[in-house]
ROVEX-235213 format. One record per atom (N, C-alpha, C): x, y, z; residue in three letters. Coordinates in steps of 0.1 Angstrom, whole numbers, plus 5000, padded with zeros to 4 digits. Example, Ala and Ser with C-alpha at 12.3 -4.5 7.8 and 13.67 -1.06 7.14 Angstrom:
// residues 2
513249435078ALA/512349555078ALA/513249675078ALA/512849785071SER/513749895071SER/512950005079SER/
***
This chain:
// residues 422
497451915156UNK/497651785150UNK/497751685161UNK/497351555160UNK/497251425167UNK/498551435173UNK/499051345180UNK/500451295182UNK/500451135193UNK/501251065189UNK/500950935195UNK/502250955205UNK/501750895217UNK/503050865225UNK/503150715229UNK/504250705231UNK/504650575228UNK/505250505241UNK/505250425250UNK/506650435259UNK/506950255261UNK/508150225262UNK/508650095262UNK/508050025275UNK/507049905269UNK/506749825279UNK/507149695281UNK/508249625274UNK/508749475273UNK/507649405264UNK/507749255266UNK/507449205258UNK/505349205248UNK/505549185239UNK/503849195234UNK/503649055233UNK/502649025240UNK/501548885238UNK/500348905232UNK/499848795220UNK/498148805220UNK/497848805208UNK/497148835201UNK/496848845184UNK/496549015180UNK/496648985170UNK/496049105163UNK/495649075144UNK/494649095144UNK/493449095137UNK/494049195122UNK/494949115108UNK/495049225101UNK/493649255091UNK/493749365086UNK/492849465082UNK/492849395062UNK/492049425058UNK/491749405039UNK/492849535040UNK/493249495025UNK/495049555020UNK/494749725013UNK/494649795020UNK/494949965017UNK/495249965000UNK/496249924995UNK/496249924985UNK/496049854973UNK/495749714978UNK/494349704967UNK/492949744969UNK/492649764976UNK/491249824977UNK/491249974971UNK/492150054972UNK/492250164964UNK/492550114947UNK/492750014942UNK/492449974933UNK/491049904922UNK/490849844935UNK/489249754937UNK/487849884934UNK/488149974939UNK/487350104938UNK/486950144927UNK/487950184916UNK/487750244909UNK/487250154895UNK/487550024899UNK/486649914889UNK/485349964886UNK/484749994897UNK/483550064898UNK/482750124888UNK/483650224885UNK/483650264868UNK/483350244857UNK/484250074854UNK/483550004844UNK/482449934840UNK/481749944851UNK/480749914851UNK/479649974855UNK/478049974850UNK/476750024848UNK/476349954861UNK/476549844867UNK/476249734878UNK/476849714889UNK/476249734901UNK/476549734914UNK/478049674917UNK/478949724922UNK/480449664928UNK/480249644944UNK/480249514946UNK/480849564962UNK/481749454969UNK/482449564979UNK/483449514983UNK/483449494996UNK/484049365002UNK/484249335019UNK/485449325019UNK/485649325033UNK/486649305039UNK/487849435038UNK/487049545033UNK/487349675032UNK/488349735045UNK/489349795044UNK/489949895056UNK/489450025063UNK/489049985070UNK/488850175076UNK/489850255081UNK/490150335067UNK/491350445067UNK/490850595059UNK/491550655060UNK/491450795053UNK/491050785037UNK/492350765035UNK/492750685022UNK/491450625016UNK/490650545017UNK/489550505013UNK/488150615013UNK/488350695026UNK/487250825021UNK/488050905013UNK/489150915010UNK/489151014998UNK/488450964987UNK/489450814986UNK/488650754972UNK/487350754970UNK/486550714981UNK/484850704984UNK/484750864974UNK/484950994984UNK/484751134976UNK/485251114963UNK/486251064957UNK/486351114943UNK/485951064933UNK/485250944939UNK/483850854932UNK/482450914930UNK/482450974942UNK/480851014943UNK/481151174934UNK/481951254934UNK/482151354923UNK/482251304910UNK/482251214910UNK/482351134894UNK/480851104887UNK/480151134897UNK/478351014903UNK/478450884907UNK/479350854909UNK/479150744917UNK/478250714927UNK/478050604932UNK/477150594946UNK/478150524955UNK/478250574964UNK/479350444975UNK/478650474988UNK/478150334991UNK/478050295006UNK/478250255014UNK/478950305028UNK/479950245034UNK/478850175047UNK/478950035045UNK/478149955055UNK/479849865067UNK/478249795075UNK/479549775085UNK/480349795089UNK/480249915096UNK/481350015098UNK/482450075092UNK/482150035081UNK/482950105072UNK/484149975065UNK/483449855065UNK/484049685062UNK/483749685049UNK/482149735046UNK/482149685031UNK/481549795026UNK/482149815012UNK/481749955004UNK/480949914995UNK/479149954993UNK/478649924984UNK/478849984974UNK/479050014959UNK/479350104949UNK/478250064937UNK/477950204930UNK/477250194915UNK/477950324908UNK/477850304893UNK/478250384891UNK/477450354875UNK/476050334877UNK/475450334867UNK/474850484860UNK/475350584867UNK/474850724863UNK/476450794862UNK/477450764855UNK/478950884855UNK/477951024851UNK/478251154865UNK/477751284860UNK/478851354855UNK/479951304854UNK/481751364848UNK/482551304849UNK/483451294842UNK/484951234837UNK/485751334840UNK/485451444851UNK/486651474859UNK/486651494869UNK/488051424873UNK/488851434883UNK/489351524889UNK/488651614900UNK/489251744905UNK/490451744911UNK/491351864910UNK/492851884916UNK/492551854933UNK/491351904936UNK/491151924951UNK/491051784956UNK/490251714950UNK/490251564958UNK/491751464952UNK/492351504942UNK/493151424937UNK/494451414943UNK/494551584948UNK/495751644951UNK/496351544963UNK/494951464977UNK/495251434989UNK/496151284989UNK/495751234973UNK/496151064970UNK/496751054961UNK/497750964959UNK/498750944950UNK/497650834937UNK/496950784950UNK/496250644942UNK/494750704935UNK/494450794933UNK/493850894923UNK/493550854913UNK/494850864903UNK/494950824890UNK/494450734886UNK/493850614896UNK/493750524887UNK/492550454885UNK/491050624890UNK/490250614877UNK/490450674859UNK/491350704862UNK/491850744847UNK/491850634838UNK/492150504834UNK/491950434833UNK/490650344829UNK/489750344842UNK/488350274841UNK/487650364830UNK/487850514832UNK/486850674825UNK/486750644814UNK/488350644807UNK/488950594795UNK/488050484786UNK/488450394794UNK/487450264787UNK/486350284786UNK/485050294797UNK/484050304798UNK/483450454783UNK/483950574791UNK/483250674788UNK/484250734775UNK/485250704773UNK/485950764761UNK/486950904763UNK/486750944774UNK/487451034776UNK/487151064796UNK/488551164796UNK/488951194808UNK/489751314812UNK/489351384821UNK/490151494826UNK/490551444840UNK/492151454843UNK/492251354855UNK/493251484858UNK/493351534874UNK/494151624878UNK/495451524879UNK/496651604880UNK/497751534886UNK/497851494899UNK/498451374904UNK/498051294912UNK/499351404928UNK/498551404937UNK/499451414948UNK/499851334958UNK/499851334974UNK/500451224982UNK/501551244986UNK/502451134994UNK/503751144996UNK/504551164994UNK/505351264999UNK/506951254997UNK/508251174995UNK/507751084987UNK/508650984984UNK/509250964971UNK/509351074968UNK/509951044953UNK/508651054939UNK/509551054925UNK/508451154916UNK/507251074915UNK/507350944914UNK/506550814904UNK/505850894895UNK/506550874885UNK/505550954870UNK/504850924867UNK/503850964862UNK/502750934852UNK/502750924840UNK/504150924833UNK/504650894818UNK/504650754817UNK/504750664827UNK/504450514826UNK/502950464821UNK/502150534830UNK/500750524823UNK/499750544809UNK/501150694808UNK/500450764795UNK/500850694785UNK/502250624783UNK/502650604775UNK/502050434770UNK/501550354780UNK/500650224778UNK/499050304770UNK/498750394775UNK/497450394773UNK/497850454754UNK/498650534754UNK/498350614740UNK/498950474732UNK/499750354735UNK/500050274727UNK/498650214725UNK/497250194735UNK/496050164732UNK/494950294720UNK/495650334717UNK/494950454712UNK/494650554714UNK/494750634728UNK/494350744737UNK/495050824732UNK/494450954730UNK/495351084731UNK/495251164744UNK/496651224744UNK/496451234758UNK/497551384760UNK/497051474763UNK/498251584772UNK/497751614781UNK/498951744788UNK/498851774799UNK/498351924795UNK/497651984806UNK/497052134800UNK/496652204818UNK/497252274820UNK/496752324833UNK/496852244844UNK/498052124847UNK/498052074858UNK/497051914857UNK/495751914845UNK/495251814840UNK/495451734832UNK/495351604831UNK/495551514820UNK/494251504813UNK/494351584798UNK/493451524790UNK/493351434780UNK/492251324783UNK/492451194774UNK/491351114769UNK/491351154758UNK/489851074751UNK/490750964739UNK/489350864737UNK/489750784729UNK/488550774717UNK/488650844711UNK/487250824702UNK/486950694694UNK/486650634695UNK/486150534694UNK/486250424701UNK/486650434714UNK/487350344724UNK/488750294720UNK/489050244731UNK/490250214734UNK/490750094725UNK/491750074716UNK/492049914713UNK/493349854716UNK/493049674716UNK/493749624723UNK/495349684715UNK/496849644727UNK/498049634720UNK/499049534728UNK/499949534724UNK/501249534728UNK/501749614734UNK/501949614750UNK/503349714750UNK/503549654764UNK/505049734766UNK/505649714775UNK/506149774783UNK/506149784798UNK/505949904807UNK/507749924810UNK/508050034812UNK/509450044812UNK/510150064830UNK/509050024835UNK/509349954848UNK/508549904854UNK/508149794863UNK/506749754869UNK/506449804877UNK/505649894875UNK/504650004881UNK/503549914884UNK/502749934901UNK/501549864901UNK/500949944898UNK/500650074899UNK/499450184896UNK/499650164877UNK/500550164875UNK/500050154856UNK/499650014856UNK/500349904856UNK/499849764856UNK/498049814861UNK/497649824873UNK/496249834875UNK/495749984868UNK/496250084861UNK/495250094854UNK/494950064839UNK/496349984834UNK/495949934823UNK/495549804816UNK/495149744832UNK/494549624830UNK/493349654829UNK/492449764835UNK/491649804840UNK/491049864827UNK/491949944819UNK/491449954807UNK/491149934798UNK/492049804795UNK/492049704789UNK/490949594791UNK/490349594800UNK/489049494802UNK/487849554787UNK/487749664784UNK/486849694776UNK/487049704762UNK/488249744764UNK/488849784744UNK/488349664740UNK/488849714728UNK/488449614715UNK/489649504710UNK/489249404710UNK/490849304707UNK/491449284719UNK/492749234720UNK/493549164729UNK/494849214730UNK/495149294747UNK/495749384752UNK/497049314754UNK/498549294761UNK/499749174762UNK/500449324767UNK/500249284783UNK/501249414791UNK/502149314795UNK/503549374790UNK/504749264793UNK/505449404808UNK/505949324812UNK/507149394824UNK/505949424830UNK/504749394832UNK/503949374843UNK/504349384857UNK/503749474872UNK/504149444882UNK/503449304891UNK/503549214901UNK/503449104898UNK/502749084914UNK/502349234917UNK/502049244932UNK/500749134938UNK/500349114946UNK/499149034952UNK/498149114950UNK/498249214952UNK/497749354951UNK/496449344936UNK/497849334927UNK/497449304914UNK/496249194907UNK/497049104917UNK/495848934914UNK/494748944922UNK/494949054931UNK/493249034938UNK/492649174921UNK/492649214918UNK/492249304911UNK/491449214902UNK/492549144897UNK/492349054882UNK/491248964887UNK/490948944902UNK/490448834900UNK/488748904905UNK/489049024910UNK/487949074909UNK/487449114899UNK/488049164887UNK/487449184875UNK/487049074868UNK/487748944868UNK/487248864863UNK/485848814864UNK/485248824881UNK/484048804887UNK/482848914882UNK/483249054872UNK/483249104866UNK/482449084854UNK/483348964847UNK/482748924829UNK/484248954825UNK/485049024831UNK/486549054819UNK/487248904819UNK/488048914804UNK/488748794802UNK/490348824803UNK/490948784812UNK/492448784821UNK/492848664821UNK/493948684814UNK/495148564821UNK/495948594826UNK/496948564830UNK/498548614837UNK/498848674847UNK/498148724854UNK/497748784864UNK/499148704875UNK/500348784883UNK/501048734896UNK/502648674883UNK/502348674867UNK/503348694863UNK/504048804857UNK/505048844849UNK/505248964841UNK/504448994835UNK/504048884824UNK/503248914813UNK/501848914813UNK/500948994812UNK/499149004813UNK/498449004800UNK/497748924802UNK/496748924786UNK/495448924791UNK/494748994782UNK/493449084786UNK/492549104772UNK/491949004769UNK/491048974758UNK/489449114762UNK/489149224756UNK/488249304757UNK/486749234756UNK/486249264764UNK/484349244763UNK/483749354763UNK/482649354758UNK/481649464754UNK/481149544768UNK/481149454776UNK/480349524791UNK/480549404799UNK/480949504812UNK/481249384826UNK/479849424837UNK/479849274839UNK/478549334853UNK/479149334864UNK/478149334878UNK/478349334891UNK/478949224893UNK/479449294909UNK/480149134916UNK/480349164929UNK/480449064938UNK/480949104952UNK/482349034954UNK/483149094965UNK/484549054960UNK/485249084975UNK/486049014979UNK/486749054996UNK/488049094992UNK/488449224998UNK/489349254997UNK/490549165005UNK/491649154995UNK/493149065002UNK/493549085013UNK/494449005024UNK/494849045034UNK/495849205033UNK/496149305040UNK/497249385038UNK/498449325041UNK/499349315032UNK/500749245036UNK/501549325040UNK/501249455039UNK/502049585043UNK/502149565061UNK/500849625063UNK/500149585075UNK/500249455086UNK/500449345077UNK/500949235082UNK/502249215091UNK/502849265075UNK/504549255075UNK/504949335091UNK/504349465093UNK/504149565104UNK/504249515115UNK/502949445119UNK/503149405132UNK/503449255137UNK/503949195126UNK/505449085124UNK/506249165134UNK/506549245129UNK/508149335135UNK/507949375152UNK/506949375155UNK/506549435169UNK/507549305180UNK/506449215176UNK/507349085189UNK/508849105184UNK/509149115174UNK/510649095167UNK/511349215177UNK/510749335174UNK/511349415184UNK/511449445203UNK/510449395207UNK/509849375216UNK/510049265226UNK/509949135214UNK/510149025223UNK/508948965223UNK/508148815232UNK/507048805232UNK/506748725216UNK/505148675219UNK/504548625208UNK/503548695201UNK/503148695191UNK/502448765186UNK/501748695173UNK/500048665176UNK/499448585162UNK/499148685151UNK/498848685143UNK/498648755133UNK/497348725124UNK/496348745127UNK/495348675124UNK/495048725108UNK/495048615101UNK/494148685083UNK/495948665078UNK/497048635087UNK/498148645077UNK/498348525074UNK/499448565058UNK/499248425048UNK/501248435048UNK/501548355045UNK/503148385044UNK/503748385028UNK/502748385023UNK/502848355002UNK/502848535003UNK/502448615013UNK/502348735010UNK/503348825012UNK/504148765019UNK/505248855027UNK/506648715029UNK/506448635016UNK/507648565017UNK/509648575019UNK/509648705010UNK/511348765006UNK/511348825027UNK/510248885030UNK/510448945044UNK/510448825050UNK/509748745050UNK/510048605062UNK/511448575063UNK/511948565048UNK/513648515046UNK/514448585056UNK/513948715053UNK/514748845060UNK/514548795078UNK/513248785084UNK/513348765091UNK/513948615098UNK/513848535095UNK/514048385094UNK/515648395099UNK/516648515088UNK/518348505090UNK/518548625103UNK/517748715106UNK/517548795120UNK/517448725130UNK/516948555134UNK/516748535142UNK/515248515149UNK/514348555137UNK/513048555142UNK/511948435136UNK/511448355141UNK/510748235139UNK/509448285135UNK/508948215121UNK/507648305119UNK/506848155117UNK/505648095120UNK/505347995122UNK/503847995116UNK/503447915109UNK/501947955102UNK/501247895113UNK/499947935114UNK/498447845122UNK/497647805114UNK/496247755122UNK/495347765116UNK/494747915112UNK/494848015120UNK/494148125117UNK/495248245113UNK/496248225113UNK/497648355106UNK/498948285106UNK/499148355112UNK/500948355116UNK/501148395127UNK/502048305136UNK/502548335149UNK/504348405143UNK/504248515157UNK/505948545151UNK/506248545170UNK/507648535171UNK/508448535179UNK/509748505179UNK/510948595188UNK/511848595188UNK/512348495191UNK/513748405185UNK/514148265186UNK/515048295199UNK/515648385203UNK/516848375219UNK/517448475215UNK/517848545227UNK/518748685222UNK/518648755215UNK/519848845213UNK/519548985205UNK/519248925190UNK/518848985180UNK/518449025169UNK/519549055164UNK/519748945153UNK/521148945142UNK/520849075131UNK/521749135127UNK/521749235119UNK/521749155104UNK/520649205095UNK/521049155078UNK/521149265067UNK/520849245056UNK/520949315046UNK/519849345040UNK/519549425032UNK/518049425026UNK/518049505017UNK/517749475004UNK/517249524994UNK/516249534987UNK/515349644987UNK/513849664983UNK/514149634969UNK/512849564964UNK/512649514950UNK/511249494948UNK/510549494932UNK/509149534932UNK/508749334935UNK/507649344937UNK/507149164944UNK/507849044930UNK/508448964938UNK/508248954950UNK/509648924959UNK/510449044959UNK/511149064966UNK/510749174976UNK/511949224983UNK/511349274998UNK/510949434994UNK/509349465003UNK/509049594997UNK/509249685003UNK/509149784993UNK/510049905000UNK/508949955012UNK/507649925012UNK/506949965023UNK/506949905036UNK/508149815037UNK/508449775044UNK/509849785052UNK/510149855047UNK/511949895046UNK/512049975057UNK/511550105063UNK/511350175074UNK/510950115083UNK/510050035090UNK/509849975097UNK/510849835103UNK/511649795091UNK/512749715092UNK/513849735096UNK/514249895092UNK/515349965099UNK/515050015115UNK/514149985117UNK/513450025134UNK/514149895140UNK/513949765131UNK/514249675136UNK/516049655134UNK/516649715129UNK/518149655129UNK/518549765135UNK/517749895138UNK/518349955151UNK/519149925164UNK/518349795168UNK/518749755180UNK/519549615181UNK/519449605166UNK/520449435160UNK/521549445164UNK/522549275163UNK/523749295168UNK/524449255154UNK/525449365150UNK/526149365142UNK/525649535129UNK/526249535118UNK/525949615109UNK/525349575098UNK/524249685095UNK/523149595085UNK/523149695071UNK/523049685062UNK/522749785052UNK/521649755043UNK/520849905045UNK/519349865036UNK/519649935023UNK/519149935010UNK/519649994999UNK/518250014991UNK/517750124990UNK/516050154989UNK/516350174975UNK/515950054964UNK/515650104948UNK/514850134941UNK/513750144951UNK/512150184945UNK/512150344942UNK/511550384955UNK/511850534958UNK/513150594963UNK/513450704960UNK/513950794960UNK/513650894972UNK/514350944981UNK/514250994998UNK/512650925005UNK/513350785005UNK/512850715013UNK/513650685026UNK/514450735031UNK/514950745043UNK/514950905051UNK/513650935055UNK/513751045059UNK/513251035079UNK/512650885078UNK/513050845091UNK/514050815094UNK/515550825091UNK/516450765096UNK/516850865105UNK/516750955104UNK/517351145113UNK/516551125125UNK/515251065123UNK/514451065137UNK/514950955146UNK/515350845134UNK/515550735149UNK/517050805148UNK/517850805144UNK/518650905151UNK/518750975162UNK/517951015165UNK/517151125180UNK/516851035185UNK/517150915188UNK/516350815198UNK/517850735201UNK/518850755194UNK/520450705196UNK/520150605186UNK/519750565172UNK/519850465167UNK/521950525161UNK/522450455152UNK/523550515142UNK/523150455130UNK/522650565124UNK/522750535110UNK/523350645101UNK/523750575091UNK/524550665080UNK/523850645067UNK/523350735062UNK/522950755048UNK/523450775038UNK/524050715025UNK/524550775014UNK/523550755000UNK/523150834995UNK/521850854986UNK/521450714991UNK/521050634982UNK/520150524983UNK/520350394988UNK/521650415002UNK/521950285012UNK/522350365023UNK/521650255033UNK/521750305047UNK/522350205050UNK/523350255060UNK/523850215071UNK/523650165082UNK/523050115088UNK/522750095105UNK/523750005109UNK/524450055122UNK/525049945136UNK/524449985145UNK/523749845149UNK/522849855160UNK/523649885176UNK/522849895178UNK/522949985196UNK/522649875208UNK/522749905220UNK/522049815229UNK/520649815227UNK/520149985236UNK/518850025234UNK/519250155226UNK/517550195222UNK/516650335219UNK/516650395230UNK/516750515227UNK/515850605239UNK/514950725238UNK/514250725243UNK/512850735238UNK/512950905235UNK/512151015224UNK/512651155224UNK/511151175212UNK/511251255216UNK/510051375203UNK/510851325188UNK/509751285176UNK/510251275170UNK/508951295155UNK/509051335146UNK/508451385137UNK/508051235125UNK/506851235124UNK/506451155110UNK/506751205099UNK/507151175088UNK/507551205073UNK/506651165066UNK/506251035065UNK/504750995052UNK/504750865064UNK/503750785059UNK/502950675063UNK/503550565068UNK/504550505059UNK/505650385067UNK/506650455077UNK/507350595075UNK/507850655087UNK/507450665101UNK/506050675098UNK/505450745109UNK/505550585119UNK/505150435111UNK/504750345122UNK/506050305123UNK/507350295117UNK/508750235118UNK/508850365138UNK/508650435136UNK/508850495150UNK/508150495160UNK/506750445156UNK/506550355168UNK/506250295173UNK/507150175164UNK/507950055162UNK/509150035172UNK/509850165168UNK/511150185174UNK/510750245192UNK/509850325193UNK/509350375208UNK/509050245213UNK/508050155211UNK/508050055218UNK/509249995224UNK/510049955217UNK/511449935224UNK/512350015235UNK/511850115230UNK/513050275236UNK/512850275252UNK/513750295258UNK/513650355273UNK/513250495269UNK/511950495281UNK/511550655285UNK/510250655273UNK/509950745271UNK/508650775263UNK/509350855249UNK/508450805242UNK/508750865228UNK/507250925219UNK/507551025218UNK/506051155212UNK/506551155193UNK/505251075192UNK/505651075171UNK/504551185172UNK/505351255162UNK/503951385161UNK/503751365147UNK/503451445146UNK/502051465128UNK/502051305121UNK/500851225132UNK/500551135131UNK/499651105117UNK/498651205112UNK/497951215102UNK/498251125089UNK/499451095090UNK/499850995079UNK/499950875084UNK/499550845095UNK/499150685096UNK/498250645095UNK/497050735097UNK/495350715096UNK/494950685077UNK/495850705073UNK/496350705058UNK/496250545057UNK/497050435063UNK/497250345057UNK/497150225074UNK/496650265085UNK/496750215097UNK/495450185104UNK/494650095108UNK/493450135106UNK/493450115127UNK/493150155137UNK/493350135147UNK/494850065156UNK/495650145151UNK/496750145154UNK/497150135168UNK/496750195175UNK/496850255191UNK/495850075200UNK/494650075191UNK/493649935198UNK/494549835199UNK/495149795184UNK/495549685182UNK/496649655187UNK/497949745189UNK/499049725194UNK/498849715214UNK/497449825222UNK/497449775235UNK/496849695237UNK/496349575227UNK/495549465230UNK/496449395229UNK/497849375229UNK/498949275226UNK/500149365244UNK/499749415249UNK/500149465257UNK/501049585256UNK/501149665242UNK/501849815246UNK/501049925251UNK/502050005258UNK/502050075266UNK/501950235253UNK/500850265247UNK/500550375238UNK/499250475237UNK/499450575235UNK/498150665232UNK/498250775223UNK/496950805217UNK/496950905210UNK/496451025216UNK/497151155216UNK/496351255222UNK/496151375214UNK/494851445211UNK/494851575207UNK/495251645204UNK/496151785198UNK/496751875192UNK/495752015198UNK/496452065201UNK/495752225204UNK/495252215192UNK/
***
């Protein structure tokens, strides 16, 4: 396995160029489905994450073309050769599921493996099942598979999701584009994620309102055509190497960033001490004088602060002055980086679903293990700062949601590389 080493070089100067958003484009994809007519998408990410989805489209028959290096994904899916979803490709991605949904509408039925991915807790798929069978779908579980047809297609309803889930929200808007009558998903999630979706479907032929509130309303058409469509900034990604100058020191542009996307985190940053300043072309971030004030933070679904941002944030009040407590409501053992920066002298204290941190002078730099995808870059996040060198191993979960990670951070001047694995 890969392993990135890291070692503390002072301050980062320069820009960096964010990437189209990981997870709407894993949403953006499986639109695909609904339609007989060409989908394509720019401004695409080149990550892992995306060839899986690419493979468990083209097992579907799909067509996907990955032009310009892998920027924009041409898609058809005017031949479906099956409506299932294998365990083998489904097992690698959480975000799987959510051609279950498009199959549904389009083709009337679905065999969808159960979805795999990270260690972060259960996220059910009783949220989904239970919107779609209020649309009509019958649906169980049989062998590890979800089987679900709707004979006679899907029709519109009423219902209300009993938490806001973006993966149900997108795939029951998604299914909802075809049924018959007029769909009203209340407790809606309200992600950006979400409104680039809606507004690609709309480009589509589907009829959407509400889109970025609780409530969604989704009037059914008979058939959606082609469209081309650019994928949204990643705000995950954004939010990310925000934190770098914040840790580090130094200025840092953020090219493609919008600040409507990562607002509740600016707040956060803004009371830390850190000045986030829009341009013409992103967002400049830089530290305002001195150490880094320690704050509080509570993950909440958009648009409050996300939990995919929460580990990388705790990298940052590592080295803050004062005591900060983060309190993770989304997921469930989502602090499984905290034991690693631990090994680097951070103090943090864990009690189920709030952390502790009193920040330290410095990090110092030590071997330390990735857990899923936001763990892996909160550490090195945290190495860049550390005295001495710091080795993240089982990198594999950054290539997941990071798209040139190592380029982009030594073109702002850190001191990083990725090397090899026996």
């Amino acid at each position: 396995m890969d392993s990135i080493i890291v070692t503390g070089n002072g301050p980062l100067n320069g820009q960096i160029p964010i990437a189209g958003a990981k997870n709407a484009c894993l949403a953006l994809m499986p639109a695909t489905l609904l339609s007989e007519e060409p989908l394509t998408l720019t401004n695409a990410p080149r990550l892992s994450d995306i060839k899986t989805m690419t493979e468990l489209l083209r097992s579907l028959g799909a067509e996907v073309t990955s032009m310009q290096n892998g920027q924009v994904q041409a898609m058809s899916s005017h031949n479906l050769a099956t409506t299932r979803a294998d365990y083998e490709i489904v097992r690698k991605m959480r975000a799987s599921n959510l051609v279950l949904g498009p199959l549904l509408a389009r083709a009337h039925h679905a065999e969808v493996s159960l979805p795999g991915g990270c260690a972060i807790g259960a996220r059910p798929m009783d949220i989904h099942i239970s919107a779609l069978e209020a649309m009509g779908a019958q649906i169980e579980l049989r062998d590890g598979y979800l089987h679900a047809k709707a004979p006679g297609g899907l029709k519109g309803a009423v219902h209300e999701l009993r938490f806001a889930s973006v993966g149900a929200t997108e795939n029951v808007v998604m299914a909802a584009t075809l049924a018959k009558g007029t769909t009203v998903l209340k407790n809606a999630a309200r992600e950006p994620e979400i409104v680039d979706l809606v507004q690609c479907l709309r480009k589509m032929g589907a009829q959407i309102e509400g889109e970025g509130s609780s409530t969604i309303t989704i009037e059914g058409v008979d058939r959606l055509h082609g469209a081309t469509h650019p994928v949204v900034t990643d705000r995950i990604e954004l939010g990310t190497y925000m934190l770098a100058p914040a840790i580090c020191g130094g200025e840092v542009e953020l090219l493609g960033g919008r600040i409507e996307l990562v607002e509740a985190f600016c707040e956060k940053l803004d009371q830390a001490g850190i000045a986030v300043e829009e341009t013409a072309n992103g967002l400049k971030v830089a530290r305002r004088n001195g150490r880094v004030s320690a704050v509080d933070v509570v993950t909440e679904p958009f648009p409050g602060f996300p939990t995919d941002l929460q580990a990388q944030m705790m990298a940052l009040m590592c080295t803050a002055e004062g005591t900060s407590v983060l309190e993770e409501r989304i997921f469930e053992n989502r602090f499984m980086h905290a034991p690693e920066l631990v090994r680097m002298g951070a103090q943090i204290d864990v009690q189920g679903g709030i952390a502790t941190v009193t920040g330290v002078d410095k990090l110092k730099g030590a071997p330390v293990m990735a857990t899923d995808l936001r763990a892996s870059v909160s550490l090195i996040l945290a190495g860049l700062a550390a005295e001495g060198e710091t080795i993240v191993n089982r990198v594999y979960h950054l290539d997941r949601g990071y798209e040139r990670v190592e380029e982009k951070l030594r073109n702002v001047g850190a001191k990083i590389e990725r090397v090899s694995g026996s």
